[in-house]
Backbone as CSV, one residue per row, in Angstrom:
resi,resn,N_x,N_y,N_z,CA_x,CA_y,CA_z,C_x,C_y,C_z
1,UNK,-84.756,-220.509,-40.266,-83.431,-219.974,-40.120,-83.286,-218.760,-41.047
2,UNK,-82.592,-217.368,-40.644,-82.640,-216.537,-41.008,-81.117,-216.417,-41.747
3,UNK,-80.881,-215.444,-43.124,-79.649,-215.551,-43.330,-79.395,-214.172,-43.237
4,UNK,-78.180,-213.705,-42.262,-77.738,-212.905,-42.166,-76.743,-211.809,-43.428
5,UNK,-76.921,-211.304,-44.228,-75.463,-210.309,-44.807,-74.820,-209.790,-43.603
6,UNK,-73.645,-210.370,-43.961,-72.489,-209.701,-43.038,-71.431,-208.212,-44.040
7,UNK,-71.768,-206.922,-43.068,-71.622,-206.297,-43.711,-69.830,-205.923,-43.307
8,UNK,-69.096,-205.566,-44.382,-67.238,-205.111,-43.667,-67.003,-203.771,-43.374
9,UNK,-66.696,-203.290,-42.023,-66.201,-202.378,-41.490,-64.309,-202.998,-41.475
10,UNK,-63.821,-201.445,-41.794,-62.034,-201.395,-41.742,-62.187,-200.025,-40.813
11,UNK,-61.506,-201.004,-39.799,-61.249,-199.567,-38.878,-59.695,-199.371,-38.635
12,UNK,-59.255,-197.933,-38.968,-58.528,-197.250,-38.780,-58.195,-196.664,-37.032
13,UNK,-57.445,-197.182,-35.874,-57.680,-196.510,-34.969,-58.838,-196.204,-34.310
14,UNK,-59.487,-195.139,-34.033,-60.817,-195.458,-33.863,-61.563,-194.861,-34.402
15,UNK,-61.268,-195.164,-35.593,-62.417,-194.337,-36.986,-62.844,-195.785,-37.910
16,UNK,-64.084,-195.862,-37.606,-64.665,-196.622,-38.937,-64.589,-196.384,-40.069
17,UNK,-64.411,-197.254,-41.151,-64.191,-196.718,-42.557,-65.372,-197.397,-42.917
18,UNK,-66.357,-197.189,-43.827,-66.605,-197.771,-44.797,-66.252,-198.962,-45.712
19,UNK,-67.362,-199.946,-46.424,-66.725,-200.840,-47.153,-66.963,-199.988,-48.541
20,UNK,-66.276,-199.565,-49.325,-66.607,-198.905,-50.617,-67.131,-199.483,-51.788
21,UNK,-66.579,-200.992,-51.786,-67.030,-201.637,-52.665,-67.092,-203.195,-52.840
22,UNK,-68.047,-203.870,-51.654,-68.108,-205.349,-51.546,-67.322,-206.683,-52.092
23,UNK,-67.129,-206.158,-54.084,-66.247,-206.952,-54.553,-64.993,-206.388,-54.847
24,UNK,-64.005,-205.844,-54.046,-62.937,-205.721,-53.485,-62.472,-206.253,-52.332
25,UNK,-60.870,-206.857,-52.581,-60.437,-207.589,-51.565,-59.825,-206.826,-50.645
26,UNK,-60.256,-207.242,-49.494,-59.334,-206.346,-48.373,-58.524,-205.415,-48.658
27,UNK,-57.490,-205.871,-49.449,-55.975,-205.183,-49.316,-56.144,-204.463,-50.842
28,UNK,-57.466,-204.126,-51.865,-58.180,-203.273,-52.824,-58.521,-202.079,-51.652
29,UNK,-59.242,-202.653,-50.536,-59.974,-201.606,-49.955,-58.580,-200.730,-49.231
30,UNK,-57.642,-201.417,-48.901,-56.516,-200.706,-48.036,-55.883,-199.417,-49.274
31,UNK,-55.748,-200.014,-50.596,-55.266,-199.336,-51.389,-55.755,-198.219,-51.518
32,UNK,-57.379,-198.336,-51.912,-58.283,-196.952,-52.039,-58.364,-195.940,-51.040
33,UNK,-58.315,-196.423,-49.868,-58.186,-195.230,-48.557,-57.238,-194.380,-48.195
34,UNK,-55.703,-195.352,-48.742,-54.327,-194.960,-48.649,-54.130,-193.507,-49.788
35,UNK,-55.290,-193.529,-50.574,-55.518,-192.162,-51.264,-55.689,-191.255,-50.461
36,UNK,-56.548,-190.981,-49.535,-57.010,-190.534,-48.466,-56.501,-190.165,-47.718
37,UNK,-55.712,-191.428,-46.893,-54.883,-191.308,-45.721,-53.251,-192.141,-46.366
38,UNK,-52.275,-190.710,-46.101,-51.180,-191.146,-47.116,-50.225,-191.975,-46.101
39,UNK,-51.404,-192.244,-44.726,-49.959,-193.156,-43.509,-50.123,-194.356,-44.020
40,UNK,-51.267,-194.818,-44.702,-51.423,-196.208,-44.965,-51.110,-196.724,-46.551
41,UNK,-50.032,-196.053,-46.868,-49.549,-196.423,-48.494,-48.750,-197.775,-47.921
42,UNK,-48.206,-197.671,-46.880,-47.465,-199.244,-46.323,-47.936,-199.988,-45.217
43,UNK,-49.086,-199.577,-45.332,-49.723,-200.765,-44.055,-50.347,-201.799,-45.001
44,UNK,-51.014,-202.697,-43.713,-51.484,-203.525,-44.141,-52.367,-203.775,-42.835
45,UNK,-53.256,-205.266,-43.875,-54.735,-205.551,-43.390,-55.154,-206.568,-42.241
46,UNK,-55.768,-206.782,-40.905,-55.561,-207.739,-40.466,-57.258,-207.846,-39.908
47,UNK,-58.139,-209.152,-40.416,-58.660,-209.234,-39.957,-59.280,-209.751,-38.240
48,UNK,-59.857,-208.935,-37.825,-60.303,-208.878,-36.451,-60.983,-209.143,-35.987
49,UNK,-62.182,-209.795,-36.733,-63.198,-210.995,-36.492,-64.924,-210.300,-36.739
50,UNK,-65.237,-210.788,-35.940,-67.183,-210.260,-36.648,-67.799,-209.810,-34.808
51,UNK,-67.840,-208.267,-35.130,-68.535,-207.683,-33.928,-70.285,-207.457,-34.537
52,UNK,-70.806,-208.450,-34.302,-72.769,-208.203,-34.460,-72.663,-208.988,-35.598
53,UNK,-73.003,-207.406,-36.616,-73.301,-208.269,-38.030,-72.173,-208.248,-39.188
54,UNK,-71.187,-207.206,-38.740,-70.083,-206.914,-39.201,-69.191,-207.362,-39.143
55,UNK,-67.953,-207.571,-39.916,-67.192,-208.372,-40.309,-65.846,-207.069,-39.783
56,UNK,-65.030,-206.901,-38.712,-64.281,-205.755,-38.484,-62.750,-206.654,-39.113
57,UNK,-62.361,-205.992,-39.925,-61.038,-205.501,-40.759,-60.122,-204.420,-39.972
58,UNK,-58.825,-204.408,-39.350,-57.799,-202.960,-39.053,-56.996,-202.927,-40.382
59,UNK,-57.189,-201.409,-39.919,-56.022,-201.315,-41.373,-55.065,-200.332,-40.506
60,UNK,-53.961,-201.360,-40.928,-52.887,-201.348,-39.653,-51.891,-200.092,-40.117
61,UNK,-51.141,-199.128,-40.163,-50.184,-198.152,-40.383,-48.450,-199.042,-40.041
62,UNK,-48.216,-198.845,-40.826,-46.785,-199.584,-41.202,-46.107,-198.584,-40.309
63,UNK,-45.162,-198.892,-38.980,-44.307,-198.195,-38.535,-42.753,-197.798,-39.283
64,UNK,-42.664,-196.211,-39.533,-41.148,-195.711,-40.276,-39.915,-195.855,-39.376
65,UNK,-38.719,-196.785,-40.108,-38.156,-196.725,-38.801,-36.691,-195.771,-39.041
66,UNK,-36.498,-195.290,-38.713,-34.876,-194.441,-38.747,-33.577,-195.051,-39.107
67,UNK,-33.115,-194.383,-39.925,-31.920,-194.810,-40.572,-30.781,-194.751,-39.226
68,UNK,-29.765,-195.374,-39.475,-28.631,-194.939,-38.295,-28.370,-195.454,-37.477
């Protein structure tokens, strides 16, 4: 029996992100990107299950909603 590493992809829409740093938790990794990308200072993380060997993470964009 072989043991697999399962590696974490966070995808944005349809852009793969990178895992930057293995011992970071999900919502570490949401923080660091939200540098990056300033739509995701209020999103959040939802995992999406394991495509192959990867472990797929969305990192979801918090919808702004209008005053009024």
């Amino acid at each position: 029996m072989a043991i697999i590493k399962m590696q974490r992809v966070f995808r944005m829409g349809v852009v793969d992100l990178p895992d930057v740093d293995p011992s970071l938790t999900p919502e570490q990794i949401l923080e660091h990107y939200a540098e990056q990308y300033p739509q995701l200072r209020r999103g959040k993380v939802q995992e999406l299950g394991v495509e192959g060997d990867n472990v797929v993470f969305s990192l979801v964009v918090c919808e702004y909603k209008a005053n009024g």
